[in-house]
C-alpha positions, 0 to 999 in steps of 0.5 A: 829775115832777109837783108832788105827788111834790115835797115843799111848799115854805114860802112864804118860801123860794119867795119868798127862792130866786127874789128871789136870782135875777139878772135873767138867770136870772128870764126863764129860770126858767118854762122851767126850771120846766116842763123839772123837770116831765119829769124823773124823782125819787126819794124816800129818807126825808125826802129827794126826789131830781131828776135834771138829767141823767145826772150832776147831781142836785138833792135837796130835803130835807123833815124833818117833810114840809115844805121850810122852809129855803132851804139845803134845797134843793140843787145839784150844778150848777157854778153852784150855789147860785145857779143857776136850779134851786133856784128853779124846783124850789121854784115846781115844788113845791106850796106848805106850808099853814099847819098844818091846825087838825083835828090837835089838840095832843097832850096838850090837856086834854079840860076846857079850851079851848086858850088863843088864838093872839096873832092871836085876842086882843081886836083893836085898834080900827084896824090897825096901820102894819105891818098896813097896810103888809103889806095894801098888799103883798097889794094890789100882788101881787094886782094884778099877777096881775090885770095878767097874767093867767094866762100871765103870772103865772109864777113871779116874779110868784107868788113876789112874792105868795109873799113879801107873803103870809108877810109878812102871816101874821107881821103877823097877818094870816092870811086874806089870807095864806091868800087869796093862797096860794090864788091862787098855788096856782091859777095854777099849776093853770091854767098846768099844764093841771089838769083840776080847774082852773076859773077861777071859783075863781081869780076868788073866791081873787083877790077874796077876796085883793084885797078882803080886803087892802083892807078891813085899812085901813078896818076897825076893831073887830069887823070888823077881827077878822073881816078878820084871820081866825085862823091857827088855829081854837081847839078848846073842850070839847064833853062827851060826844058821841053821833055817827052816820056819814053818809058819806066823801069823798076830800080832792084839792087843787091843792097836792099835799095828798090824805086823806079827811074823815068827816062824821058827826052828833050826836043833834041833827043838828049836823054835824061832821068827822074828817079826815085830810088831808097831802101825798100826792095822790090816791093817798093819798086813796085809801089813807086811807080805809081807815086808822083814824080818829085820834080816840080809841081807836077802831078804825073806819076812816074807811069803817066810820065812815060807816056806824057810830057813835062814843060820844066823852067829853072831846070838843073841836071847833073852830067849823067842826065839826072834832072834836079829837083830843087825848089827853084824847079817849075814843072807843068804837065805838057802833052807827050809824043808817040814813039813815031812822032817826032822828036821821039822816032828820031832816036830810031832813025840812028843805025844800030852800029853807031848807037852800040858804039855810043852804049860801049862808050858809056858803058865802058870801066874806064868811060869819064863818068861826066862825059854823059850818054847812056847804054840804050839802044832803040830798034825795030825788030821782028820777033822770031821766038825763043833760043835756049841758052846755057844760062836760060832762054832768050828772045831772038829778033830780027832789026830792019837791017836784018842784024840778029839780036838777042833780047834778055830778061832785064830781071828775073824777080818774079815779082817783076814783069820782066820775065813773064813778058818775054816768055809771051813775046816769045810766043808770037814769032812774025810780031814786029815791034819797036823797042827800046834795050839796054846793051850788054857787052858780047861778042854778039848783039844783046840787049836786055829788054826794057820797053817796047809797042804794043803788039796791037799798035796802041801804046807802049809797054814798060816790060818790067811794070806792066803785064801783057796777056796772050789776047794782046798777041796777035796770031803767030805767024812765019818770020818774013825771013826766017832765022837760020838755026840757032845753037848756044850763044854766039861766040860762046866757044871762042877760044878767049872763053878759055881765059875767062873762064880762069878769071872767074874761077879765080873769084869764085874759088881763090887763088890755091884752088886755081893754082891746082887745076893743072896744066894749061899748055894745051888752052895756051896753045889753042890761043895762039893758034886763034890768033889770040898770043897774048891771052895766052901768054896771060893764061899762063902767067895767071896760072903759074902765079896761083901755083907758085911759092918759094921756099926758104933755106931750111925748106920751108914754105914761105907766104904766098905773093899775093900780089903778084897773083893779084896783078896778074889776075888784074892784067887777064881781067882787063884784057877780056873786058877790052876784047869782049867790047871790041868784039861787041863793037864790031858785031853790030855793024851787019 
């Protein structure tokens, strides 16, 4: 059984199933976790079935897709209900997102605006006692996964994140709620060994959540608008809307949720989404792609629709470039345009630094989540071949202007093309390309490969859905300018790797185990010498905070200030993340 044949689980029943437990039954519920995961399931309509043994069987019953009460999941074990099961079957299950904002409500006029959700209304100048309250809930959840690390923040501990997390959505405060979802979301991944897992991510969800929570009593005004977030990004009214394909890329997330999302472009060059994301996993990724798309009365599938073009009237999108799908929504199958055809080349007639900086806008923690944008970036390059890096291979290419840039697998389920492309591409050094990337943050040009032309020049190819052969290659040939040689990862020995290295360690391992990794003086030292005084006056403060305690008067060691060490960690956490960016920033310009 994995997680994604598991129904999700709404946070609040997690949370309630594994508070009911007995203080016995709470040690024994990560084993009884990992032991749900050999056992076989059976899926009849809205009911999964889990079978214990050869007699007792446990039945998890999701009407609508989503297990939202607790007396859904039942037991036939003697002690049910209040055995172990129920709650581990809910820990085992990915947890239900609040509802994806793409699916507009059916029936929405096509000439208003949806009106606001309550959390979207004029804010108050401070946040309220509950607000505060439930901002100290998220701190505290947060903090003890810090205090853990990753194998030991079992299910109690993420059951606790869980309950302060709905807490915080019905106190309106949904950015952290979402922020802590996603923690919890990632610490199952890293203790279930998943291959999409990297500890980065865990380190922005856990500094999104922690400061996030901390900045609900401090904030006021716009900034506490900001902070609060919004459960569900309004629509508004868009006319008529001329758009041309550009490429598919499948949707796998951690939680069990699988679609695609089309990315298409209008006649000005703004680029906008049609998804169709929901509970499924890889296999539904794959089957969706070749599912109409829900936008009108369109007959595309989400592949053709990437290589063809809609014309929408009584169009609404939402502020991250989702298109709307209300019944108010007309769309007609147009002719589309080829990546060298205007409106299309001109989203590759911008420079490559102007567009990184736009990516790091968007993608930045603390970007307004309604200021629009995307972090993708469309280039010519010229392939070089393949560099070994520490976490795998890469595909090294070389853009018009000459700027060296690494291209990353953007998946790695084998199910998925992505990774069995790049390798072929790798294989043809001298091929020149347009493609189409997503940027990661690094202190050299990085892009995960999304989409590119094809190497005969006919068509594209969406990487992660279509597979390319060797007979499409062409022979390889020499690089008009080969590349010097290549070793490692650029940057990777800057001496700021030295604090974040102690960040991530502080996630995977917990506080004590960071407080005895001994002295740091030496790693201070090498940082002001870089020029870099004050990641190492983080440094130190991070490590003394991990290893301090006190005692009281008759000697005895007194509870470890969690947060202190939670600050401090908070502090080095933010400050690699605003280096890292500027130091993408500035290797994009040639």
């Amino acid at each position: 059984m994995t997680a994604a044949q598991l129904p999700p689980v709404a946070p609040e029943v997690t949370a309630t199933l594994v508070e009911d437990l007995s203080p016995r039954l709470r040690k024994r519920l990560d084993a009884m976790v990992a032991k749900l995961g050999a056992r076989p399931t059976q899926r009849a309509g809205d009911t999964v079935t889990v079978a214990l043994d050869d007699d007792t069987e446990l039945r998890l019953h999701a009407p609508g897709g989503v297990v939202a009460t607790a007396d859904a999941i039942t037991c036939g074990c003697l002690l049910a209900p209040a055995c172990v099961h129920r709650a581990a079957a809910a820990c085992a299950a990915p947890t239900a997102e609040p509802a994806d904002p793409a699916p507009e409500p059916a029936g929405l006029p096509a000439q208003a605006a949806p009106e606001p959700a309550p959390d979207t209304a004029s804010p108050p100048e401070e946040a309220d006692p509950a607000q505060r309250a439930a901002a100290d809930a998220l701190w505290a959840a947060g903090a003890a996964v810090l205090e853990a690390g990753v194998d030991g923040a079992g299910a109690v501990t993420q059951s606790a994140l869980l309950r302060a997390a709905h807490t915080a959505r019905l106190r309106h405060l949904p950015r952290a709620a979402g922020a802590a979802l996603s923690v919890v979301t990632l610490l199952r991944a890293a203790r279930a060994g998943s291959p999409s897992y990297r500890t980065a991510d865990l380190v922005t969800a856990l500094t999104e959540l922690l400061g996030t929570a901390r900045r609900v009593g401090t904030a006021s005004g716009a900034e506490l608008a900001a902070v609060r977030g919004r459960a569900r990004r309004p629509y508004s009214p868009d006319g008529s809307l001329r758009l041309y394909g550009l490429f598919t890329e499948p949707v796998v997330t951690d939680s069990g949720h699988g679609g695609v999302r089309t990315w298409v472009a209008g006649a000005d060059g703004r680029l906008c989404t049609v998804g169709d994301v929901a509970p499924g996993g890889v296999g539904r990724a794959l089957g969706v792609a070749d599912r109409a798309v829900r936008l009108g009365d369109s007959a595309l599938t989400h592949r053709e629709l990437g290589r063809a073009g809609l014309a929408v009237s009584g169009a609404t999108i939402s502020p991250d470039g989702r298109l709307g799908a209300g019944k108010g929504v007309k769309a007609v199958t147009a002719r589309g345009a080829a990546w060298t055809e205007p409106p299309l080349a001109a989203l590759w007639e911008s420079p490559p630094s102007e567009q990184a900086a736009r990516a790091l806008r968007f993608t930045s923690r603390y970007a307004d989540p309604d200021a629009g944008g995307s972090d993708l970036l469309f280039l010519d390059v010229e392939l070089l071949g393949a560099v070994r890096e520490s976490g795998g291979t890469c595909l090294l290419a070389r853009d018009a202007g000459g700027l060296l840039v690494r291209l990353a697998a953007a998946g790695d389920d084998p199910a998925l093309a992505h990774r069995d492309n790049l390798t072929l591409l790798a294989a043809a050094p001298g091929t020149q390309l347009r493609i189409i990337g997503r940027l990661l943050p690094a202190p050299h040009p990085r892009l995960t490969l999304l989409a590119c032309s094809h190497p005969t020049g006919e068509g594209t190819v969406d990487l992660g859905l279509d597979r390319l052969r060797r007979a499409d290659l062409p022979t390889p040939s020499a690089p008009a300018h080969p590349a010097p040689p290549q070793h490692g990862e650029p940057g990777a020995h800057s001496p700021l790797y030295l604090l974040e290295r102690r960040v991530e360690q502080a996630v995977l391992a917990g506080r004590a185990p960071l407080g005895m990794l001994g002295d740091v003086t030496p790693e201070s030292v090498r940082l002001r010498r870089a020029g870099l005084p004050t990641a190492a006056g983080l440094l130190t403060t991070l490590s003394t905070s991990a290893s301090h305690r006190t005692r009281d008067h008759f000697g005895r060691l007194l509870p470890t200030d969690t947060d202190a060490f939670t600050t401090s960690w908070l502090t080095a956490a933010r400050y690699t993340a605003a280096v890292t960016e500027s130091l993408c920033a500035s290797a994009w310009h040639p």
